[in-house]
C-alpha positions in Angstrom: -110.6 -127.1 -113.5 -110.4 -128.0 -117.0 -107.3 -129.6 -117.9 -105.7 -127.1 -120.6 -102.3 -126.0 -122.4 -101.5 -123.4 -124.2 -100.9 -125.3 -127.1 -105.1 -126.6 -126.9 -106.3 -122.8 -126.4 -108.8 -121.9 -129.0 -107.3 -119.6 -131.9 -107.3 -116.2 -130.4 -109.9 -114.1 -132.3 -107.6 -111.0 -131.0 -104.1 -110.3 -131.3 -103.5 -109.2 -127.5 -100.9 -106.1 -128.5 -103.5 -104.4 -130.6 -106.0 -105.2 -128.7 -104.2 -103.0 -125.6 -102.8 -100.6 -127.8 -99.1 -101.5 -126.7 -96.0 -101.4 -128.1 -93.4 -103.0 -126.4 -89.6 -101.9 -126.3 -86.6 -104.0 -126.3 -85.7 -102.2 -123.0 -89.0 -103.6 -121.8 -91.0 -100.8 -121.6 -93.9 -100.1 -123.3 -95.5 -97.3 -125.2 -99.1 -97.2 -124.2 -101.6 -96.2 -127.2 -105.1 -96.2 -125.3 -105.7 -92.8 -123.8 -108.7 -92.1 -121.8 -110.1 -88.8 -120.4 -108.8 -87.6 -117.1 -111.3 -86.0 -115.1 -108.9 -82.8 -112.7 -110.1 -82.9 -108.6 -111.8 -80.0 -107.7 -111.6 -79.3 -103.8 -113.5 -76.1 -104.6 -116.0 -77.0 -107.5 -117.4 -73.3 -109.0 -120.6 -75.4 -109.7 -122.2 -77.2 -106.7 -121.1 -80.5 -106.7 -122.4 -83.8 -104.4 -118.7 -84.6 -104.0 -115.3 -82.8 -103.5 -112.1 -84.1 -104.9 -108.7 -83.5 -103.6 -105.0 -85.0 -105.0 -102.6 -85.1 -102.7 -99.2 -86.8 -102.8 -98.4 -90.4 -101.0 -94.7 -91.3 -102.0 -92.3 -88.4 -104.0 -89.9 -91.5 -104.1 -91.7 -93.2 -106.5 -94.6 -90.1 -107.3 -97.6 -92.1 -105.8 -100.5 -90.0 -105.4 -104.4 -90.6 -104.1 -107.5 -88.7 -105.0 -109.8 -88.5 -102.1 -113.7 -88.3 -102.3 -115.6 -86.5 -100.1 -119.1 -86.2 -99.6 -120.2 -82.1 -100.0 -123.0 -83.0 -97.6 -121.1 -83.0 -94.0 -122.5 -85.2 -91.5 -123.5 -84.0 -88.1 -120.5 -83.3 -85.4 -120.5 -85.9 -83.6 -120.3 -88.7 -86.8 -117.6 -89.7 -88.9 -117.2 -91.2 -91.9 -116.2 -94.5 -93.1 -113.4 -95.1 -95.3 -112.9 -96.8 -98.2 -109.8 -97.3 -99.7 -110.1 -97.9 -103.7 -107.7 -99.4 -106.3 -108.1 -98.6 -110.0 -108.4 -101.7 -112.3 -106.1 -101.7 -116.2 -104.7 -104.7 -115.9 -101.7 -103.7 -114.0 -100.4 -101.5 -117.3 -103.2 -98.5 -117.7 -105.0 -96.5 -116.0 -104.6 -94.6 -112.9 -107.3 -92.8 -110.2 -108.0 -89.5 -112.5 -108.9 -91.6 -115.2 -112.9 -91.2 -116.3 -114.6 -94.6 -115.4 -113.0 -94.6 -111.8 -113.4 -91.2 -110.5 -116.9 -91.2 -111.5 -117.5 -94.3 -109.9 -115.3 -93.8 -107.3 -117.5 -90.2 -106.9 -120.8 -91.7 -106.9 -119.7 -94.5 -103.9 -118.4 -91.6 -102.0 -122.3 -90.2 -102.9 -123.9 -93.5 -102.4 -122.7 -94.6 -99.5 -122.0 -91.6 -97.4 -118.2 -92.7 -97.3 -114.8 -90.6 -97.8 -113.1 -92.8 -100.6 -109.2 -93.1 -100.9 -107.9 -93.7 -104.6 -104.1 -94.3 -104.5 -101.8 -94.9 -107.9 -99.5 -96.9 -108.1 -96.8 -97.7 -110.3 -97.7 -99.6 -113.8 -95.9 -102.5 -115.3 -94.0 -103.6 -117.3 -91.7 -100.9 -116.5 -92.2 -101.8 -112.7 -93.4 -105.6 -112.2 -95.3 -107.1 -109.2 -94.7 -106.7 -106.1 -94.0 -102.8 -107.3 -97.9 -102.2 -107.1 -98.6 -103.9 -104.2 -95.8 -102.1 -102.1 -97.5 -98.8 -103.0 -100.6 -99.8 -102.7 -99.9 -100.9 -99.1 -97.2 -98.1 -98.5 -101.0 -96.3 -99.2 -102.6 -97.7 -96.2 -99.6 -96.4 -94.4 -100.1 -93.0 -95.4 -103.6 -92.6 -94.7 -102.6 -93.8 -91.3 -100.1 -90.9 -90.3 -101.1 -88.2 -93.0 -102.5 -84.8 -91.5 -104.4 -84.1 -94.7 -107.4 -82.3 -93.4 -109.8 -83.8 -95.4 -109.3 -87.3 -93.6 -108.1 -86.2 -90.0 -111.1 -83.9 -89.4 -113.8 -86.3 -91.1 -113.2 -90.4 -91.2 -113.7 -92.8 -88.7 -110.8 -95.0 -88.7 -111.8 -97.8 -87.1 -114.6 -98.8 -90.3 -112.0 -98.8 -93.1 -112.9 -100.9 -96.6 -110.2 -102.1 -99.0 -111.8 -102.7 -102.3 -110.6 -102.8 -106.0 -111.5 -103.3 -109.3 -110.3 -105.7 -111.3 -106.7 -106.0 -111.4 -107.1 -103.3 -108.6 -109.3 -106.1 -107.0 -106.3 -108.4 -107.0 -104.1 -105.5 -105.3 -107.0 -105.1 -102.3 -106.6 -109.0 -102.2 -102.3 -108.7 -101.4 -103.0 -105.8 -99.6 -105.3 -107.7 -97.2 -102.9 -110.4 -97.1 -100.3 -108.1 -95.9 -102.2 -106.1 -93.5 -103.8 -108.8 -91.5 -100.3 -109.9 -90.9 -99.4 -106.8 -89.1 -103.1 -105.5 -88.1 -100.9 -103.0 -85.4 -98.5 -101.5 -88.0 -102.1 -100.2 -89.2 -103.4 -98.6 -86.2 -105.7 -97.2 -85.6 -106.8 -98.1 -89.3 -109.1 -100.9 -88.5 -110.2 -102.8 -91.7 -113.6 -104.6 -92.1 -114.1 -105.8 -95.0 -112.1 -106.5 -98.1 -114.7 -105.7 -101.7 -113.2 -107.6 -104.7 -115.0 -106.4 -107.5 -114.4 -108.9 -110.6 -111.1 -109.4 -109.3 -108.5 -110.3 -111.8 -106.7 -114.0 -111.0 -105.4 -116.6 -113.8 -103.0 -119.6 -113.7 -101.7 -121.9 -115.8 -104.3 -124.6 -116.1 -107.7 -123.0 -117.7 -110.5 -123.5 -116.0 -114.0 -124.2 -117.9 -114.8 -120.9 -117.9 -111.7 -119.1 -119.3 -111.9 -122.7 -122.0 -115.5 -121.5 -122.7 -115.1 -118.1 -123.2 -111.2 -117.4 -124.2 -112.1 -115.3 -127.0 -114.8 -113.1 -125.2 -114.7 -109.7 -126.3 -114.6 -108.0 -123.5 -111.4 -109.7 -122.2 -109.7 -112.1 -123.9 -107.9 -114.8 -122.7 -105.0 -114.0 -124.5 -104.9 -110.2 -123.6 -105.0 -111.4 -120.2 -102.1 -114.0 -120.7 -100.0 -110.5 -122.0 -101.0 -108.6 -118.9 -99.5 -111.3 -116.5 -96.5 -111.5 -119.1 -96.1 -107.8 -118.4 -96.4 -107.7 -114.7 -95.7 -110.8 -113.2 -91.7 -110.8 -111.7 -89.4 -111.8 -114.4 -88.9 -115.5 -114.9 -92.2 -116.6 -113.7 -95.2 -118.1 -114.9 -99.4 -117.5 -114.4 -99.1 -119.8 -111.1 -97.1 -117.6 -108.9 -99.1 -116.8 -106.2 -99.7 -112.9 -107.2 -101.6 -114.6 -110.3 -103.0 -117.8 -108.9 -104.8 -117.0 -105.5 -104.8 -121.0 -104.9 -101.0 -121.6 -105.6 -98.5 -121.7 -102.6 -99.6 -122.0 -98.9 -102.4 -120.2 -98.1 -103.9 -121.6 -95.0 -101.7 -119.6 -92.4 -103.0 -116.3 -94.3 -106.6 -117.2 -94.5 -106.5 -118.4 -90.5 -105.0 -114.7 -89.9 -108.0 -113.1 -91.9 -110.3 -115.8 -90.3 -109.0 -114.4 -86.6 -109.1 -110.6 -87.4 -112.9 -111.3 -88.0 -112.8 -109.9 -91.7 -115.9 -110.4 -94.5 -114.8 -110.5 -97.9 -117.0 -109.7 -100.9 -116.5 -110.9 -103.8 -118.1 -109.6 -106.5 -118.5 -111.4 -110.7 -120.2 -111.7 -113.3 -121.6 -114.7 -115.2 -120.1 -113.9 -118.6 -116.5 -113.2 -117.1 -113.8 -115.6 -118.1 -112.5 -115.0 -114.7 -115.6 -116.1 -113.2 -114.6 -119.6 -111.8 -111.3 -118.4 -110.0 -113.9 -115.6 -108.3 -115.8 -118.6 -107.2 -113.1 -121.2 -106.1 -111.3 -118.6 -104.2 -115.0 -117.5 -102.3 -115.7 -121.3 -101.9 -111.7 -121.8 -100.6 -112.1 -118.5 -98.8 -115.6 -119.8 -96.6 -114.8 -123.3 -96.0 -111.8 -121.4 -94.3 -114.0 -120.1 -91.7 -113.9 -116.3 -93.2 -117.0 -114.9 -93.3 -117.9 -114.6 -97.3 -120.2 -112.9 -99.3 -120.3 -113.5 -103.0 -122.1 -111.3 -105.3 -122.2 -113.6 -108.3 -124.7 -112.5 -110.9 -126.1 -113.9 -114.4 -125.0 -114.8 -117.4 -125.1 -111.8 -119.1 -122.9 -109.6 -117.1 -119.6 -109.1 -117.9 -116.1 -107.7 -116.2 -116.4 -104.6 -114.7 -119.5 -103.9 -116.3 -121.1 -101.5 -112.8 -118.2 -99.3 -114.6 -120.3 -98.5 -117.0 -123.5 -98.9 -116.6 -125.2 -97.4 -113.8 -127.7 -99.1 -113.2 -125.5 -102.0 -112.2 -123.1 -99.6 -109.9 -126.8 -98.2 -108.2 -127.7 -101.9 -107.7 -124.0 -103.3 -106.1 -123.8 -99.9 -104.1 -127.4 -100.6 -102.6 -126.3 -104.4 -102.1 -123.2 -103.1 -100.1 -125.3 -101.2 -98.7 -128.2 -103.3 -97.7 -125.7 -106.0 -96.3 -124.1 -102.5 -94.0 -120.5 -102.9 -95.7 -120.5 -99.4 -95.4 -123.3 -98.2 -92.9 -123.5 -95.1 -91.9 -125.1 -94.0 -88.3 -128.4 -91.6 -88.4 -128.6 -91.7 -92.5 -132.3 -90.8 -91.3 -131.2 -87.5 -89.7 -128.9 -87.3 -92.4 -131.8 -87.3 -94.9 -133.6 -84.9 -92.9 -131.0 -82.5 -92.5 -130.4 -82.6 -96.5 -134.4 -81.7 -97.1 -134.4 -78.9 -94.8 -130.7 -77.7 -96.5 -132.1 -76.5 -100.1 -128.7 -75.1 -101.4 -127.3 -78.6 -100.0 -130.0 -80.3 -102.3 -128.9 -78.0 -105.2 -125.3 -79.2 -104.9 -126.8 -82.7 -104.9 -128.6 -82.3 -108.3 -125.8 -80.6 -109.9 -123.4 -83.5 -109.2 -126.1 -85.5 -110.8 -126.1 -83.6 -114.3 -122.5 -83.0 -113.9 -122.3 -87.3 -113.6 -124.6 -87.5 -116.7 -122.5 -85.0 -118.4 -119.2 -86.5 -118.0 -120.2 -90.4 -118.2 -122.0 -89.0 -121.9 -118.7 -88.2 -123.5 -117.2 -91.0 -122.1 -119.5 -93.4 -124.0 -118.7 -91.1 -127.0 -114.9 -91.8 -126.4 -115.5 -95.7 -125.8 -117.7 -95.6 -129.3 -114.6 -94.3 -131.1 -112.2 -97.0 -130.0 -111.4 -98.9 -133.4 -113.9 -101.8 -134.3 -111.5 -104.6 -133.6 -113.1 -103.8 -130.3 -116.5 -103.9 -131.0 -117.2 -104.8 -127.6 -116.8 -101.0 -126.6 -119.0 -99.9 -129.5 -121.6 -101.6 -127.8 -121.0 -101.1 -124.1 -120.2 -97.6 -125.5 -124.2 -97.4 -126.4 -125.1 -99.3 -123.6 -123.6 -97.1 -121.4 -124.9 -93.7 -123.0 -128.7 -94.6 -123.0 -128.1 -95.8 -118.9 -126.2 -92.9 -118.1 -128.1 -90.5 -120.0 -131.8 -91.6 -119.3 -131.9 -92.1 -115.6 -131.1 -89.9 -112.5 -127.8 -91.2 -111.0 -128.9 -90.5 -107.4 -132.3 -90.8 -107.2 
């Protein structure tokens, strides 16, 4: 760690309100500029689709809601599907499950992987701090536990359950893991496996080298980061509370309870993330703990959250996943068979695949509007169109 204060940081090349399009109220709520396309579920797509999409309610107390993801192609009678339970990254403040970038990516896992995926909101802050997203996101996992929803009853195999998140969602799967090993048989029969946290989002107090070398990056800022915690963190607290710093407080008796319950955690970053380091101390922590940790650390030119939008990098973690049976589905041979000799089945399969294109084209449209103080989503904008728009998505 690199011995830092605030008062040492770099000039900020952004200023962190503009940069998230907030406005901020004396009453402590904010007014939230950034608006990005939401894509409706469609449990009944009039075009043939590779995955159906259903939104069903979780909490009317505090209107939580998940999006479920289900793979058109049924598997045989006798198999069931694994589950993976997904939450949306935004830094705590944006976003939600509908929102572009994570139904299509939440789509084309459920695609991928031959997995029924679970999206839950939860509620944003500032207007509802930590723990407020971690108590939905676990009152979540008690939902899909006792729910009757059809979609889940009739087709998911409970006992291979995935937690995984993006970004600040990767720090929620983190908590939510936390929580649940703790009381493994308030879950049943939800048996987790594996936690996924994809570029989860950590900080603290004291920078580390890579948040000193690359404070001002683009694609998140060190600053804009500093706001989110501002916002979402509990009132009177700083970046080392434990919800922020994954090494602060006493861990040991949390990681021996994953250790016991036999978990594997993924974690997932890139090179060129300022968050990098923290990804890496808490897989090194996380290991020499006796939990049984894979880290998908790639090079210097990837970014945060980049498999969001570029495909190529989501076909290349899904097929790591994949290869390393995160998510491994029985008879996918029989299951391949069965989708060659089902030509209306392979139809639905294509469609989904222009649909994809179509949708993740005028998102990169939207992303190259965003005003050039962002430049950084001009050119992931681009990026993103020629991947998205030049290659099959499920070849």
């Amino acid at each position: 760690m690199a011995d830092q204060h605030p008062d040492l940081d770099p000039a900020p090349a952004f200023d962190a309100y503009k940069y998230l399009n907030l406005v901020l109220h004396p009453d402590g709520a904010v007014t939230r500029g950034f608006h990005m396309v939401d894509i409706p579920a469609d449990p009944n797509p009039d075009q043939p689709s590779a995955v159906r999409t259903k939104d069903v309610p979780v909490d009317l107390t505090h209107n939580t809601w998940a999006r479920i993801y289900v793979p058109s192609l049924s598997p045989p009678p006798d198999q069931r599907l694994p589950l993976i339970v997904y939450y949306h990254g935004g830094g705590f403040i944006y976003s939600s499950p509908a929102h572009e970038i994570f139904h299509v990516f939440c789509s084309l896992m459920a695609a991928k992987l031959g997995a029924v995926v679970v999206s839950p909101s939860f509620r944003l802050a500032p207007e509802h701090r930590l723990p407020a997203a971690y108590d939905d996101a676990m009152e979540a996992l008690r939902w899909v536990r006792t729910t009757e929803e059809e979609w889940l009853r009739e087709g998911v195999d409970f006992s291979r359950c995935y937690l995984m998140g993006t970004a600040a969602g990767g720090n929620i799967a983190y908590h939510v893991g936390l929580h649940a090993c703790a009381t493994p048989a308030d879950l049943e029969p939800l048996v987790i496996r594996t936690l996924i946290l994809h570029h989860p989002f950590f900080g603290g107090l004291q920078r580390t080298e890579s948040e000193v070398r690359l404070f001002n990056n683009p694609i998140l800022p060190m600053n804009v980061a500093d706001l989110s915690w501002e916002l979402a963190l509990p009132a009177g607290t700083d970046r080392d509370h434990q919800y922020c710093n994954p090494m602060a407080g006493e861990r040991l008796g949390e990681w021996e309870r994953m250790r016991t319950m036999g978990w594997r955690v993924v974690v997932v970053g890139g090179g060129r993330d300022p968050i990098i380091d923290r990804q890496r101390e808490l897989a090194a922590q996380l290991e020499a703990n006796g939990i049984k940790m894979v880290g998908l650390f790639s090079g210097e030119g990837d970014y945060h959250q980049e498999e969001l939008l570029e495909l190529a990098k989501a076909e290349l973690l899904l097929e790591k996943l994949k290869a390393k049976e995160h998510t491994k589905v029985k008879n996918r041979g029989k299951k391949r068979k069965r989708r060659k000799e089902n030509l209306q089945s392979e139809k639905s399969y294509r469609a989904f695949v222009s649909n994809h294109v179509d949708r993740q084209h005028r998102l990169s449209q939207i992303l190259i509007k965003v005003p050039s103080r962002c430049w950084w989503f001009n050119r992931v904008g681009q990026r993103a169109n020629h991947a998205y728009c030049h290659r099959s998505v499920l070849q």
